[in-house]
N, C-alpha and C positions, 0 to 999 in steps of 0.2 A: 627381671631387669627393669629400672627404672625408668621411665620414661623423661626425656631432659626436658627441664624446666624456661618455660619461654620467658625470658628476659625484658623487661619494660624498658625503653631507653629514658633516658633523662629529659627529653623533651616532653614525650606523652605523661613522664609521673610529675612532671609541672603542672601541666596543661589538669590532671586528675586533682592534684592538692588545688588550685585555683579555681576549681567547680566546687569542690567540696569546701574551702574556704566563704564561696556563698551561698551554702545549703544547696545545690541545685539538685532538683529532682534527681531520682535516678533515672528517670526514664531520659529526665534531660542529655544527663551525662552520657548516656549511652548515644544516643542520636548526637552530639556533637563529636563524639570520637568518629563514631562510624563517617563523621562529613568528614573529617580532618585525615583518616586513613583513607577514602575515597579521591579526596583530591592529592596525597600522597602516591598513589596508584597511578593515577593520571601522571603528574609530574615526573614521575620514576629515581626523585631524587628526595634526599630530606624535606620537607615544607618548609623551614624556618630560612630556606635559597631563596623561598620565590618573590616573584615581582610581581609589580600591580598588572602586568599586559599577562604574567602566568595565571594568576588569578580570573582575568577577562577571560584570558582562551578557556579558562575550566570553564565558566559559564557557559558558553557560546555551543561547547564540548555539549555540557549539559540538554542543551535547548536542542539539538544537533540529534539526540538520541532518544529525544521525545520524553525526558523527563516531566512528570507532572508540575505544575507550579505550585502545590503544598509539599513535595517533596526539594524543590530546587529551591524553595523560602524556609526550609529546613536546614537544608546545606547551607547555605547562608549566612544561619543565625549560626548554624555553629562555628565557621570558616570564622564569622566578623569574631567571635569569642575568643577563638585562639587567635588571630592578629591582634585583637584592641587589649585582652588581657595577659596572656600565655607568652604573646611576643614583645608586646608593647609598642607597635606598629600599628596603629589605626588607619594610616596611610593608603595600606594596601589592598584596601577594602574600595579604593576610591572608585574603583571602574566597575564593580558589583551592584547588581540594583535589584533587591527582590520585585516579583512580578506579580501583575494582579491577579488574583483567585476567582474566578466568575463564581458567584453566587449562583445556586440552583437550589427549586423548591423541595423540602425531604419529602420523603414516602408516607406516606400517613395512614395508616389501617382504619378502615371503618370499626366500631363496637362490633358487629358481629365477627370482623373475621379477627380482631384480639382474642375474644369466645375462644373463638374454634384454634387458634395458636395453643394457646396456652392448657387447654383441656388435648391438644396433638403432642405435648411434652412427653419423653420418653417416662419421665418417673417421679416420684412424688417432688422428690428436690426440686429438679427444672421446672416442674410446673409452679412451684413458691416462689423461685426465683423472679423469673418470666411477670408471677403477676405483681409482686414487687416492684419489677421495675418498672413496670404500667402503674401499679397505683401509685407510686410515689417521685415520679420520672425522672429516677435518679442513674447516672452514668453506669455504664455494666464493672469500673472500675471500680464506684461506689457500693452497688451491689455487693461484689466479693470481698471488699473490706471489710462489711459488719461484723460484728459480736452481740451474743445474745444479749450482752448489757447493752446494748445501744438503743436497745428496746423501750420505751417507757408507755406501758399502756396505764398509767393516770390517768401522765398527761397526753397522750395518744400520739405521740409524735417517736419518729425516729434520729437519733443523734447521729450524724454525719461528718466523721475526724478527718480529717485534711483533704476534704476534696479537691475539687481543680484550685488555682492559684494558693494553696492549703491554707484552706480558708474551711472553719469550722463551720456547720450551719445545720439546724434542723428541719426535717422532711416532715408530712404529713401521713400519719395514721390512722386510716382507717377501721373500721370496726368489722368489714367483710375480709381485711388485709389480716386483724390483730388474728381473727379466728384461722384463719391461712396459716400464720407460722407458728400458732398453738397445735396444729393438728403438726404441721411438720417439724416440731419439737417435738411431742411426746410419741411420735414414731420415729426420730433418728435416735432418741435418748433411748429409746426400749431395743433399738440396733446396735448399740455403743457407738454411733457415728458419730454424735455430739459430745464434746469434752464440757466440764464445765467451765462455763466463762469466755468457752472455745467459738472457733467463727461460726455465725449464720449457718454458713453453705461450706461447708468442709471438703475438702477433696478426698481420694480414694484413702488419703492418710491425713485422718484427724485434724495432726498438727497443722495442716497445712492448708489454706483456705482453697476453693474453687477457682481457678484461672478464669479468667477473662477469655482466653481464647476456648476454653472449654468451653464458658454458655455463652458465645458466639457460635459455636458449632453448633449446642444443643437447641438455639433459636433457630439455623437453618433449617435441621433435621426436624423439628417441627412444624417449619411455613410447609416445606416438601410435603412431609404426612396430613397438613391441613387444606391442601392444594390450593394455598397460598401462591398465586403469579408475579406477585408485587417482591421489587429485591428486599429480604426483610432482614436487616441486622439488628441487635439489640439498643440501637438508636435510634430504633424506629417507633421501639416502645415507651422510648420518651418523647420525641415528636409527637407522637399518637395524643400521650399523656398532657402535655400541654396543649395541645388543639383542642381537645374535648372537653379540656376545663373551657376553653377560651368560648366555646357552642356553649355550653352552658354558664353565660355572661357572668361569668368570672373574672374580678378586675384583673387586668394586666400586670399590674404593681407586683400584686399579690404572685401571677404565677413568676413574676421575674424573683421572687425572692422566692420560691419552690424549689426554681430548676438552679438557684445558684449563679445568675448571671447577672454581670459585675454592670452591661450597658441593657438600657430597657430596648434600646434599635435592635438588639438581639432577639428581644424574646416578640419582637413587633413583629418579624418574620411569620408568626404564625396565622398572624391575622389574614394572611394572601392564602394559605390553606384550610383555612377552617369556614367549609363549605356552606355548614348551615347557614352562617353569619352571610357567605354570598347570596345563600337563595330569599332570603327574607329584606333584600334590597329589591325596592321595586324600581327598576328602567324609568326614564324618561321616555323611553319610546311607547312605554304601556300609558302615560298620563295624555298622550298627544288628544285623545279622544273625548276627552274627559273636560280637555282645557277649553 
């Protein structure tokens, strides 16, 4: 027996053609429905009823429940999508206000304990990946997108297809890195894990590249076996990745165009953790003596 087919109503396959009318990510898409059936849930009625004081009280709901403020400037952005596009109501957005995000400094791995991460990998894969994404401090999203074409050891660099804002842009390749995914090519190819032309990092089935949440686990699974105490995601090995360029005085410019970001106030953040550069500042308190 069939199982019955769940029915889209008319409002959400608007709201779907009016994402897709402007290319919006999928990831996007999927985070703006999830906002849109979430405050649907709360309201307990169609969305396209409500009023601007419905919309407040979702917020107030929101803050009420200890939502984080990247999750509730989530909601947000997708609720304003479907009022200002979906509905054609911009109106009702008028009482919503996204909220400030406090800035905190990330986690930053010393070079030795990257080492010991990345040699605590479960298997040859995660350990390629892992150093990947430290030498070239590219997003763990970026990571599982590659193809072996995206490789150019010429010109030593790595080609990088729609990363964030889908925005093309090449990464840097190493010569320690090039000899990394040479060995773990000619042992996934002598596996039959690699197809040709096929991804990087393949998952249990060829076709199908490595999830994101897969080497996010296999990062955890290895700070734990390298008795790493620091929380360590695989955003931390791009954090890492550009602090250590920035200790070995590395222009800025340059790692802003590495990591892909669009303001340099971004990639300036690194400069508050990148320790060496602290310790080689000498105090006014140390010249008092001197003067």
């Amino acid at each position: 027996m069939n199982a019955p087919r769940q029915t889209i109503s008319p409002l959400r396959l608007r709201m779907l053609e009016d994402m897709r009318m402007r290319k919006l990510a999928p990831r996007t898409q999927t985070g703006y429905i999830r906002a849109v059936r979430r405050f649907t849930a709360y309201l307990g009625r169609p969305p396209d009823t409500a009023t601007v004081e419905d919309l407040r009280n979702f917020q107030l709901h929101l803050v009420d429940q200890g939502t984080t403020p990247a999750t509730l400037n989530a909601t947000i952005s997708g609720l304003k999508f479907f009022c200002d596009v979906t509905l054609s109501r911009p109106e009702l957005m008028a009482k919503m206000q996204p909220v400030h995000i406090p800035r905190t400094l990330p986690v930053i791995l010393s070079r030795e304990e990257v080492a010991r991460l990345i040699a605590a990998a479960a298997n040859l894969k995660h350990q390629t990946a892992l150093s990947l994404a430290y030498g070239t401090g590219l997003r763990v999203s970026e990571v599982v997108a590659l193809k072996v074409g995206d490789i150019d050891s010429e010109r030593m660099t790595l080609r990088v297809e729609q990363g964030k804002g889908s925005k093309d842009r090449y990464a840097m390749l190493s010569p320690v890195l090039l000899e990394r995914l040479r060995v773990w090519w000619r042992v996934a190819r002598a596996q039959g894990k690699m197809l040709d032309g096929g991804w990087l990092f393949p998952g249990l089935n060829p076709v199908e590249p490595l999830t994101a949440r897969q080497l996010n686990r296999a990062v955890h699974m290895a700070a734990d076996a390298a008795h790493i105490d620091k929380r360590v995601t695989m955003h931390t090995l791009r954090h890492s990745f550009a602090t250590h360029l920035l200790e070995q005085k590395v222009d800025i410019r340059v790692i802003q165009v590495l990591l892909g970001h669009k303001k340099l106030e971004t990639t300036a953040m690194y400069a508050q953790v990148a320790t060496d550069i602290l310790r080689e500042v000498v105090s006014p308190l140390d010249q008092l003596n001197s003067a």
